[in-house]
C-alpha positions as CSV (number, residue, x, y, z in Angstrom):
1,X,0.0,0.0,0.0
2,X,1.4,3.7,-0.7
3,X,2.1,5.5,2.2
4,X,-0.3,8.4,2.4
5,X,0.5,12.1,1.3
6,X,-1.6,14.7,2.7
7,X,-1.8,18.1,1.7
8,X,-2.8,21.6,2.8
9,X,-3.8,23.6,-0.7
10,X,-4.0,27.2,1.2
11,X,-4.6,28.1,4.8
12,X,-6.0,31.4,5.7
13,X,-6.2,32.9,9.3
14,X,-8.2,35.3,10.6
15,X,-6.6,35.9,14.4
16,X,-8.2,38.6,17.2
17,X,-5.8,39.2,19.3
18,X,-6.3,41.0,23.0
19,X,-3.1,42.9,23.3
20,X,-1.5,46.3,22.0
21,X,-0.6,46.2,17.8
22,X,3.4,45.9,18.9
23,X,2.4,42.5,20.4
24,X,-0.5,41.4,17.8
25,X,1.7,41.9,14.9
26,X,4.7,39.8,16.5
27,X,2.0,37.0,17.9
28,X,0.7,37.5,14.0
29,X,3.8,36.5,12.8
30,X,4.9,34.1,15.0
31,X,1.7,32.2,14.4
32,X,2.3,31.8,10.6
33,X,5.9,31.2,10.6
34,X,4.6,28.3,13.0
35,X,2.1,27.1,10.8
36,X,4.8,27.1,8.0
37,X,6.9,25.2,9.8
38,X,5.4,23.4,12.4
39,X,2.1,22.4,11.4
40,X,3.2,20.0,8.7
41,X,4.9,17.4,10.6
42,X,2.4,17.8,13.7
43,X,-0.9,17.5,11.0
44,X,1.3,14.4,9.8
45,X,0.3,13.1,13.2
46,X,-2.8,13.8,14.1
47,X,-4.3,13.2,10.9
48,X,-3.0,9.5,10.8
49,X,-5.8,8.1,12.6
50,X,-8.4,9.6,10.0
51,X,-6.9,9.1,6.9
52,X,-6.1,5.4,7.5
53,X,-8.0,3.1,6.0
54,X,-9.2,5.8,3.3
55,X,-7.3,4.7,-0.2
56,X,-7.3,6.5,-3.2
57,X,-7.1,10.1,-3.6
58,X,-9.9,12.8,-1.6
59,X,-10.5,16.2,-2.0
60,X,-12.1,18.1,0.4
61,X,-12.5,21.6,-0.8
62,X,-12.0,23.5,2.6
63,X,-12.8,22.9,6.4
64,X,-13.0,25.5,9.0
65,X,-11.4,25.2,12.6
66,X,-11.7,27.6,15.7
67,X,-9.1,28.2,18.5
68,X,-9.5,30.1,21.9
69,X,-6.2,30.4,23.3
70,X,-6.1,31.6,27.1
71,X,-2.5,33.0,28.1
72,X,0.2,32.3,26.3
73,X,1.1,29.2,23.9
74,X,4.5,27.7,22.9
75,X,4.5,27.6,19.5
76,X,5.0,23.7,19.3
77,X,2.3,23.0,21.5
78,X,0.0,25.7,19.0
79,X,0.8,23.9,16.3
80,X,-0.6,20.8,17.8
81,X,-3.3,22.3,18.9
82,X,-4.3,23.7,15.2
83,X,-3.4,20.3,13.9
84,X,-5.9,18.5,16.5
85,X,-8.5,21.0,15.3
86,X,-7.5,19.9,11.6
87,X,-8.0,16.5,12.1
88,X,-11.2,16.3,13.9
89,X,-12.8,18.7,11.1
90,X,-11.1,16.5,8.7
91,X,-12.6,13.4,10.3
92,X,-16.4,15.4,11.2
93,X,-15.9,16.2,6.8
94,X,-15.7,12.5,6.2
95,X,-18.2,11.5,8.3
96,X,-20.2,14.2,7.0
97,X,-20.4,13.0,3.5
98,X,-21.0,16.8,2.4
99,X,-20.9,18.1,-1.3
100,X,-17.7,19.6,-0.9
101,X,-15.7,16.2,-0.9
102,X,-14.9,14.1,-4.0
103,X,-13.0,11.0,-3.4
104,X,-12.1,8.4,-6.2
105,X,-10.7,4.7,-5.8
106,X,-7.4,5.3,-7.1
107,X,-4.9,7.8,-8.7
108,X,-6.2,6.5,-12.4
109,X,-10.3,6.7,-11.4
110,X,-9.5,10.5,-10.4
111,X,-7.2,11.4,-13.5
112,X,-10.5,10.2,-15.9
113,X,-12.7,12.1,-13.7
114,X,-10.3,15.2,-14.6
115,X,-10.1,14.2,-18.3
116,X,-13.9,13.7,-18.5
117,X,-14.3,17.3,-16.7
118,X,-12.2,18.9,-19.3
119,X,-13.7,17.2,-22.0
120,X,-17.4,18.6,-21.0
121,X,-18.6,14.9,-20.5
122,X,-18.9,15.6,-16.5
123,X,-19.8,18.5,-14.6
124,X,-17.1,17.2,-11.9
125,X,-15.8,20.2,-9.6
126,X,-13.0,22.0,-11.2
127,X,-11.8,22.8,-7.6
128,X,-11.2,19.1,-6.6
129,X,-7.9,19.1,-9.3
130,X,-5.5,21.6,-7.9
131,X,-2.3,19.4,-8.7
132,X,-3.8,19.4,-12.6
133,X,-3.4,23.2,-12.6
134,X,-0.6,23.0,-14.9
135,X,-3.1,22.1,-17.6
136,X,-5.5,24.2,-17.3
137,X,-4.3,26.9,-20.1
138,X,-4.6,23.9,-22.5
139,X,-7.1,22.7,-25.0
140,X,-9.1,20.0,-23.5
141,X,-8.1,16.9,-25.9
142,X,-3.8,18.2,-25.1
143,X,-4.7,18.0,-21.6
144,X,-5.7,14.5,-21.9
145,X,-3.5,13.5,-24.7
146,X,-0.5,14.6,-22.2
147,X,-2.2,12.7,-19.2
148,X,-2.5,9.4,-21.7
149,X,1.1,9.3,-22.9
150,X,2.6,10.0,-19.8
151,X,0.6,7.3,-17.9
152,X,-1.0,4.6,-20.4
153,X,-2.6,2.9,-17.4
154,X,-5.5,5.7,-17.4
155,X,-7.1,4.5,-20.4
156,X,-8.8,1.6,-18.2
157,X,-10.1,4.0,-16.2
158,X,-11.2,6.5,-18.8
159,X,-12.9,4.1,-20.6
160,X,-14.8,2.5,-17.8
161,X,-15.7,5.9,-16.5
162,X,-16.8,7.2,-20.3
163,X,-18.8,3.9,-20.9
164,X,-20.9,4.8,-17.2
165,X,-21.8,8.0,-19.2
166,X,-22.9,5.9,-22.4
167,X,-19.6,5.4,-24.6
168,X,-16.8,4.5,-23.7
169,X,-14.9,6.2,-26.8
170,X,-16.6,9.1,-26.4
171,X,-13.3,10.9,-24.8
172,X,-11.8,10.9,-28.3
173,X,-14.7,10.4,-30.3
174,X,-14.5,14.4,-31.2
175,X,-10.8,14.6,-31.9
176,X,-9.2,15.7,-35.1
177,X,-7.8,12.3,-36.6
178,X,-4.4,13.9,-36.4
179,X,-4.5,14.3,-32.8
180,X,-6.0,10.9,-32.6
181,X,-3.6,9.7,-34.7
182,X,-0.6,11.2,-33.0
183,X,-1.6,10.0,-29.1
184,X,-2.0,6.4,-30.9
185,X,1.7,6.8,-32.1
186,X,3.2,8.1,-28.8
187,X,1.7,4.9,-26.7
188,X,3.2,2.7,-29.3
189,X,6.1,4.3,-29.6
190,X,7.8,2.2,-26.6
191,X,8.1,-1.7,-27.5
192,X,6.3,-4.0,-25.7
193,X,7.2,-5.4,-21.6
194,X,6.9,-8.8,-21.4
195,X,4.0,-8.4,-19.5
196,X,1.9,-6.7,-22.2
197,X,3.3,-9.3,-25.0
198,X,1.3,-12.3,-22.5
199,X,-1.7,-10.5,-23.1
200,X,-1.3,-10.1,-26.6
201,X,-2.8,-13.4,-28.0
202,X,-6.0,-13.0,-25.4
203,X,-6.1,-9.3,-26.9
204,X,-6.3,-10.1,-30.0
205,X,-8.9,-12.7,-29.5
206,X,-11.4,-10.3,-27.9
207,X,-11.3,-8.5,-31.2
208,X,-12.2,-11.1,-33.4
209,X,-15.5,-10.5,-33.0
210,X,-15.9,-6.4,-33.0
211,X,-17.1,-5.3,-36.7
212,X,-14.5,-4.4,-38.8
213,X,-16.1,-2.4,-41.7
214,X,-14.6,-2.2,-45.3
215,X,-13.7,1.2,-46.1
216,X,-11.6,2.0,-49.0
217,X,-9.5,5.3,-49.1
218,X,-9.3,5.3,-45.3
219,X,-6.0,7.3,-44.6
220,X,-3.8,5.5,-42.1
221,X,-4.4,8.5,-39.1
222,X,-8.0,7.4,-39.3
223,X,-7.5,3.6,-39.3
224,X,-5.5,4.7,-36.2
225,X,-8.2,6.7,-34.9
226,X,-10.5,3.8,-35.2
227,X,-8.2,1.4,-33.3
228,X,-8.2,3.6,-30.5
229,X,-12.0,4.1,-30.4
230,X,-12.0,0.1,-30.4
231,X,-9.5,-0.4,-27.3
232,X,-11.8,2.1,-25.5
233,X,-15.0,0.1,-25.8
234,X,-13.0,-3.0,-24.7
235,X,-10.9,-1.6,-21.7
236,X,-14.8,-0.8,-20.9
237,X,-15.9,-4.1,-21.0
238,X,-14.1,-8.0,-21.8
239,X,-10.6,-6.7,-22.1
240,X,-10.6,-4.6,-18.6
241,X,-8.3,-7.2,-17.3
242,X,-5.2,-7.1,-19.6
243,X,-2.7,-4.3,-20.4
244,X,-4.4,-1.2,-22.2
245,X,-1.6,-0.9,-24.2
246,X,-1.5,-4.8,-25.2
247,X,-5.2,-4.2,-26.1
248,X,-4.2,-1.0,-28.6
249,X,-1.4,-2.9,-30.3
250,X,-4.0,-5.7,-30.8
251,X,-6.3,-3.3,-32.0
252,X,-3.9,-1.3,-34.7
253,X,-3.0,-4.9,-35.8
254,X,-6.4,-5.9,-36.8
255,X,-6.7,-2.4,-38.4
256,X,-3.8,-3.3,-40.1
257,X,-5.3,-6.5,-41.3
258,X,-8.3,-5.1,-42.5
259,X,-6.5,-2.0,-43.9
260,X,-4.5,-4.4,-46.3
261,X,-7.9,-6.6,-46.9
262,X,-9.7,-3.2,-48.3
263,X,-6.7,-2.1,-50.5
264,X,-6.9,-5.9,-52.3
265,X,-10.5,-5.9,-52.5
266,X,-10.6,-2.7,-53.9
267,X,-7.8,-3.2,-56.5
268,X,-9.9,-6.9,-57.4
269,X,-12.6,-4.6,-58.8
270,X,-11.6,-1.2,-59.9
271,X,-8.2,-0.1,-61.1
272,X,-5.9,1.2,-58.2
273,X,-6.0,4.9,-57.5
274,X,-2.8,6.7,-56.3
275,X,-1.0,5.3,-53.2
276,X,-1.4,7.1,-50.1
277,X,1.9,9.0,-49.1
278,X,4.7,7.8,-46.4
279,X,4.6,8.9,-42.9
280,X,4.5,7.7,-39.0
281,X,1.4,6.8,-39.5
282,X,1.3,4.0,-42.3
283,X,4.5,3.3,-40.5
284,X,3.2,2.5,-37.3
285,X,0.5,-0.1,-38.2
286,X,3.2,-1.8,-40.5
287,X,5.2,-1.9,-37.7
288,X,2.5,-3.2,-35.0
289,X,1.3,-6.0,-37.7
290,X,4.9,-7.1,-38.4
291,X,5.9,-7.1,-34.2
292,X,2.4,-8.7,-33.5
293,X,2.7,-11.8,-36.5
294,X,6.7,-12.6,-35.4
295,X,4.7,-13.7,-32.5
296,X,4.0,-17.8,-33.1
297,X,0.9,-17.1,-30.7
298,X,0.1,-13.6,-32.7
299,X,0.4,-15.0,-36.2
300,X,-2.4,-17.8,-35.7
301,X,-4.7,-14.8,-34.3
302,X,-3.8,-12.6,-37.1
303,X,-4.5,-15.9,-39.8
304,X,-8.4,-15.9,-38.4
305,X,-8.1,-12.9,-39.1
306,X,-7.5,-12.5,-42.4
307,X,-9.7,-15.8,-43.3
308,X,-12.8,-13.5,-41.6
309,X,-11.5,-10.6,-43.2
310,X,-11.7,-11.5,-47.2
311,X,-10.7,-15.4,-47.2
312,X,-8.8,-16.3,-49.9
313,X,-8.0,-13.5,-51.8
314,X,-6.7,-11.9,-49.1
315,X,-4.6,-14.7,-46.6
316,X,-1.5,-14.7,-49.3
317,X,-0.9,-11.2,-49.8
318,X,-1.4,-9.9,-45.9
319,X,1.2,-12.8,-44.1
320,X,3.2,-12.5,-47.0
321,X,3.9,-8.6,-46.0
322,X,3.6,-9.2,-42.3
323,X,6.4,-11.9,-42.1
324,X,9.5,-10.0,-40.9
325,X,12.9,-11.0,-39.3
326,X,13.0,-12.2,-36.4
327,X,14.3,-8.7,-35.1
328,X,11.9,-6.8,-36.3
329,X,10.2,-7.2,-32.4
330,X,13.3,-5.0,-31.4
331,X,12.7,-2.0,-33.8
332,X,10.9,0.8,-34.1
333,X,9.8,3.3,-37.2
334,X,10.4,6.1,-34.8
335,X,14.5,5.0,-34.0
336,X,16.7,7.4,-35.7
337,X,20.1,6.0,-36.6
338,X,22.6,7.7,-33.9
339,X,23.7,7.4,-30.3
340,X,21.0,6.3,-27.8
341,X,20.1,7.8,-24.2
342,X,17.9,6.8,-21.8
343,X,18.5,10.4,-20.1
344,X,18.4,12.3,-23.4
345,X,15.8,14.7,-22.2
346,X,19.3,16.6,-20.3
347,X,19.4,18.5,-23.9
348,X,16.6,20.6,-22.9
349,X,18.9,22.5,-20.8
350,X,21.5,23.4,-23.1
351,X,19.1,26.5,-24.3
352,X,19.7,26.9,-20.3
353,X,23.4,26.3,-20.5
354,X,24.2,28.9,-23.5
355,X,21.6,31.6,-21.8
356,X,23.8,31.7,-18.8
357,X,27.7,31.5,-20.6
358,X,27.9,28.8,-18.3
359,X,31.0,27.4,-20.5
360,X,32.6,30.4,-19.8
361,X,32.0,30.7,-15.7
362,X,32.4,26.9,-14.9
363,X,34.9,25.6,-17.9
364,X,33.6,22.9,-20.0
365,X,33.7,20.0,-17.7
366,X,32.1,21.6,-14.6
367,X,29.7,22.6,-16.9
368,X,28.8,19.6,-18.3
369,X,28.7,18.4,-14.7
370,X,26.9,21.0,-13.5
371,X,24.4,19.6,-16.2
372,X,23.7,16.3,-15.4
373,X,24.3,17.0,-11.9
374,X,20.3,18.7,-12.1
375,X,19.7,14.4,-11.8
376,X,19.3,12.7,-8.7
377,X,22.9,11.7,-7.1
378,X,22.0,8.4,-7.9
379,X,22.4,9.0,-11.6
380,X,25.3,10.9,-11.5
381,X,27.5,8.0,-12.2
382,X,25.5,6.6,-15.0
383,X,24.8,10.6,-16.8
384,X,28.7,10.9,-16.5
385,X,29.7,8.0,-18.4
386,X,26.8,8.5,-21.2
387,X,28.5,8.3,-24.6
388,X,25.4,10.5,-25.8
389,X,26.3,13.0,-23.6
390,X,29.9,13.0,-23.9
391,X,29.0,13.7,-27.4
392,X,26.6,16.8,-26.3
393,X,28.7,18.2,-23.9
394,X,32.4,16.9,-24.0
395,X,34.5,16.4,-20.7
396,X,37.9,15.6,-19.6
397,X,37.5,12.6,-17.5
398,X,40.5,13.4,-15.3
399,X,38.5,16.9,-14.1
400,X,35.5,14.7,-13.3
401,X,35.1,15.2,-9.6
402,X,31.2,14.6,-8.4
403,X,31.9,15.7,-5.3
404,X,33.3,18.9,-5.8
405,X,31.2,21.9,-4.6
406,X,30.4,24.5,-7.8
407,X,31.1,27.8,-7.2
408,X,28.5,30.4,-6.5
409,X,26.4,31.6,-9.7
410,X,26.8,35.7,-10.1
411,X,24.0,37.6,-8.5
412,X,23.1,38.8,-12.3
413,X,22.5,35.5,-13.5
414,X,19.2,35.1,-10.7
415,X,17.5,37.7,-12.9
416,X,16.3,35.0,-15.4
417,X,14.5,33.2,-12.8
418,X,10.9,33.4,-12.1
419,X,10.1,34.2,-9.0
420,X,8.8,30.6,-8.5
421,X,11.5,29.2,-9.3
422,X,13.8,31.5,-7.5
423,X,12.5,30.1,-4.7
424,X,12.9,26.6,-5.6
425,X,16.7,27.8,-5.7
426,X,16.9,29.3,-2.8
427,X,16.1,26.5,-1.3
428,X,18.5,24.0,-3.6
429,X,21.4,22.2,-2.1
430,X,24.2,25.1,-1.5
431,X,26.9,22.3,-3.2
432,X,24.8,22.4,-6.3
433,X,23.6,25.8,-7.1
434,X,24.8,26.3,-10.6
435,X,22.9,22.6,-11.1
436,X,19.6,24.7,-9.4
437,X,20.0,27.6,-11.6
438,X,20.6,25.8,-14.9
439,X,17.3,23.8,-13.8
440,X,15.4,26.9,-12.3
441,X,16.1,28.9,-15.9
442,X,14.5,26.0,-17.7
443,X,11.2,25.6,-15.5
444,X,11.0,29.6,-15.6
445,X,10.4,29.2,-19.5
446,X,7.7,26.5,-19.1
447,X,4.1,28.4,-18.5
448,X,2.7,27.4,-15.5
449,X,5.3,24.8,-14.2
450,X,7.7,27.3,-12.9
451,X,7.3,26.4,-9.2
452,X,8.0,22.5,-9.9
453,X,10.2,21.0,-7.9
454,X,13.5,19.5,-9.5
455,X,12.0,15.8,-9.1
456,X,9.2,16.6,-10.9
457,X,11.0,17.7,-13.7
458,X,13.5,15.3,-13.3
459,X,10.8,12.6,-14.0
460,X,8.5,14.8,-16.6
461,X,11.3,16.0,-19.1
462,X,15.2,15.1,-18.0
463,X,15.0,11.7,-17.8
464,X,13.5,10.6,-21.1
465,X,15.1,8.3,-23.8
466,X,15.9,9.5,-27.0
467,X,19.3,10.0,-29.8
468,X,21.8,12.1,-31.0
469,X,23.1,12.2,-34.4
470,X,26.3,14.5,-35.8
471,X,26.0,15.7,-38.7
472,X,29.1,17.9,-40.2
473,X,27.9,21.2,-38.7
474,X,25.1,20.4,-36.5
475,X,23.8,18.2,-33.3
476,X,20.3,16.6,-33.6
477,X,18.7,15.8,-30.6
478,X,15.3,14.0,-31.0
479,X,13.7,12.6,-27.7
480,X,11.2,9.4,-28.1
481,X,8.7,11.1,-25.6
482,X,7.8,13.8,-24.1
483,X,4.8,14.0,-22.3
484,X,3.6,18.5,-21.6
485,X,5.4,19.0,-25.2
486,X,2.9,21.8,-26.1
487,X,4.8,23.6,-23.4
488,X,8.0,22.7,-24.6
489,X,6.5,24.3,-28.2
490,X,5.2,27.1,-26.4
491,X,8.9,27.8,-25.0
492,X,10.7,27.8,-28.5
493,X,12.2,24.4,-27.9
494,X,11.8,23.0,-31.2
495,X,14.7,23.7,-34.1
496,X,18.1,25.2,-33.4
497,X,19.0,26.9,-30.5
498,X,22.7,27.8,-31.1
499,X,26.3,26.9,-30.7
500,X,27.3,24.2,-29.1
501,X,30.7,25.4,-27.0
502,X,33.0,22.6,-28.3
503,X,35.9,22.1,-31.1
504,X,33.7,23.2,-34.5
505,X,30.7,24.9,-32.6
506,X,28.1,22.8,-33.6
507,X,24.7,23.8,-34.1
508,X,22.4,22.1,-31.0
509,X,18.8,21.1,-33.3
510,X,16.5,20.0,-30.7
511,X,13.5,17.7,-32.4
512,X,10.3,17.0,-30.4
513,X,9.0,14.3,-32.8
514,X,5.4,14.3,-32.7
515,X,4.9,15.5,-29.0
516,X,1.4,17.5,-29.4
């Protein structure tokens, strides 16, 4: 079970105090510098008793406490007292089963509830998704597209909670087809775990029985489209139990299927028209059908298939293009040939980097330290022997030293930061503070995220996979996925972003791929 994690949105006090205004503003003050720091780890406490036994996530949307004091009060014992009076309205809230609390079984139940908010499906409680704030400035289906990719898991629990409302697709069913097309692409995008190839076969066996209409001239992004609206219905319903993103590769393989049985059947009876153009799209469901039939279990899935889908004028010429190498499992139509990262997502702070002349201040080395040093220390040894990185941001191995403190960034150089994120520098390990400012910079450009804290953007943007290609004058970055790209967009980080301080002063190119 996850340990719980609770948290105080806002407080606001309203204190009467019987005493001169010398010694009401210095009670005033005391009293809130206690509830800063004292009340956390004291409402940690007292709240234990109530919250246990409550899974999932709860909102209540505000309670209201009262406190008399008599005399004086230490401000340890006030803080207990305030977190006493917390708990018991906490506990009189719960018991009170009032409009003002919304409580979902788990984290993926309340992201749906957000998604189906956004999408005008609900007419949920804006107020109950504060930690969602972050997406508020942005169209409903990026919201949820970002939600999707970064946690494949909710589409269970979007579908279930769409299909209680009538249709389970009905979350996408609006969608342009690119944007449908281009969330279907980023949850493939990943190969498979071995947990999600076991479901598979059973996937594709609950689709052998959902209606796959011949429609010739589909485009690929809406055969896509149509996969997803499929997955949806069955996540709702038979297929609830295995992976949802088992049950989409099942689903864009059957598309596949049919997609080849319209072209043939079409072409049996009317002479062909012009062939729809290259792109990630026909790529992707070439790739899933090819991945899906060098499956032994797969292949005899995909064969009823193609018997049900236009018997024998169809079974040669779909397994004879499905049948790849044996490697094809390992590939992707998204891998670019170059150097490999699972940390690529560091690049996005080179902008950062060049902004601040931190080549000039730290050296080369400490900079590129000073870089991958925004990780957690675990990953410090891993980032510093990263060929891909060596190639972004050359060192000298003999000036490696992890634990040497940098030096102090220039006053000046604090100017860039948001005030958010100035204070999430201020408080930054004093060791590491050209680490903080390289990282504060880069939140400060991101709307709405400039507050974050450097594990959350750790986990949302540094450490994702990704390649690096050198080309004679220029350094492509490309990263695999990147969940909030619009912000990333919004920010200028697609294209070129300058000189690279190394021998030939290669231009950095930063590619988003198809991030929405």
């Amino acid at each position: 079970m996850e340990p719980h994690r609770l948290t105080l949105g806002r407080i606001r006090t309203d204190c009467s105090v019987m005493a001169g205004a010398e010694v009401a503003a210095a009670m005033g003050a005391r009293i809130d510098r206690t509830l800063r720091e004292d009340l956390p780890a004291a409402l940690a406490v007292a709240a234990e008793g109530v919250i246990t036994g409550t899974g999932g996530v709860l909102r209540i949307r505000r309670v209201r406490v009262q406190l008399h004091l008599d005399g004086g009060a230490d401000m340890p014992g006030l803080a207990r007292l305030f977190a006493d009076r917390i708990a018991a309205a906490l506990k009189a809230a719960l018991a009170g089963g009032r409009a003002e609390i919304r409580h979902w079984p788990d984290r993926d139940s309340y992201l749906a509830a957000y998604v189906m908010m956004r999408l005008a499906l609900t007419s949920e409680a804006a107020w109950a998704f504060p930690d969602l704030a972050a997406l508020e400035h942005l169209p409903a289906e990026r919201a949820a597209a970002e939600l999707l990719r970064a946690r494949p898991a909710l589409l269970t629990a979007l579908a279930r909670a769409a299909a209680a409302q009538g249709d389970a697709a009905a979350p996408v069913a609006g969608w342009p087809e690119a944007a449908r097309a281009a969330l279907v692409r980023a949850l493939l995008n990943a190969p498979l775990a071995t947990t999600e190839t076991g479901d598979l076969p059973p996937a594709l066996g609950h689709l052998l029985g959902v209606p796959q209409p011949v429609l010739p001239g589909r485009s690929a992004a809406q055969d896509l489209g149509a996969a997803l609206e499929v997955t949806l219905r069955l996540l709702a319903g038979g297929g609830a139990a295995l992976q949802p993103r088992a049950m989409l590769w099942a689903a864009v393989a059957a598309r596949a299927v049919w997609r080849q049985a319209d072209h043939v059947a079409t072409i049996a009876t009317s002479p062909p028209g012009p062939a729809e153009p290259p792109g990630p799209d026909r790529a992707l469901l070439d790739h899933v059908l090819a991945v899906v039939a060098a499956d032994p279990q797969g292949r005899a899935v995909l064969d009823r298939f193609t018997r049900t889908a236009a018997a024998a004028r169809l079974s040669a010429p779909v397994m004879r293009s499905a049948s790849p190498p044996a490697t094809a499992q390992a590939g992707s139509p998204f891998a670019d040939e170059g150097m490999s990262s699972p940390r690529m997502g560091l690049g996005l702070l080179v902008p950062s980097v060049l902004l601040l002349d931190a080549a000039w201040h730290l050296g080369p080395t400490a900079m590129a330290q000073a870089v991958w040093q925004t990780l957690a220390p675990g990953d410090w040894p891993q980032a510093a022997l990263d060929p891909a990185l060596q190639m972004l941001l050359p060192v000298d191995p003999s000036e490696v030293d992890p634990a040497r403190p940098q030096p102090v960034p220039p006053e000046r150089l604090l100017r860039t930061l948001a005030p958010e994120a100035r204070r999430v520098f201020e408080a930054s390990d004093p060791d590491r503070r050209w680490s903080a400012l390289i990282l504060g910079d880069f939140a400060s450009r991101l709307r709405g995220l400039q507050a974050s804290s450097p594990a959350y953007l750790r986990r949302q943007f540094l450490m994702r996979p990704g390649t690096l290609h050198r080309g004679p004058d220029r350094i492509t970055l490309r990263l695999d996925s990147v969940p909030l790209g619009i912000l990333l967009r919004m920010a200028g980080f697609p294209g070129r972003q300058g000189r690279l301080p190394q021998p030939g002063q290669p231009q950095l190119v930063l590619d988003l791929g198809d991030a929405p």
